[in-house]
C-alpha positions, 0 to 999 in steps of 0.5 A: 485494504482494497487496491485496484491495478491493471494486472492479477494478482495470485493469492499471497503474492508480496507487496510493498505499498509507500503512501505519503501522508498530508502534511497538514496532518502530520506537519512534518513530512513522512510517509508509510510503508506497508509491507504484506500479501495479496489475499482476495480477488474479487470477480467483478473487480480489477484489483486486490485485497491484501493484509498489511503484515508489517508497516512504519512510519518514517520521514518522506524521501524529498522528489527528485 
């Protein structure tokens, strides 16, 4: 995963990750929560690599 952020991240910093999936694809909704550490910083590049070292899948929090 590439992510771009306004701020430098260290190497093995931890980071959590929640992304919510289309409806139309899943039909019910859900969202992804990524757990895992920053691994790479390009130079010419305003963000981060990471691994993704756990995940799951679970049913989407409903907007405030």
């Amino acid at each position: 995963m590439i992510m771009s952020v306004p701020k430098r991240l260290r190497n093995q910093t931890p980071i959590t990750i929640t992304v919510r999936l289309p409806i139309e694809m899943t039909k019910v909704p859900l969202e992804l929560l990524c757990r895992g550490r920053v691994v790479a910083k390009p130079a010419d590049f305003g963000g981060f690599g990471a691994i993704i070292d756990d995940y799951q899948v679970r049913p989407a929090r409903r907007p405030a």
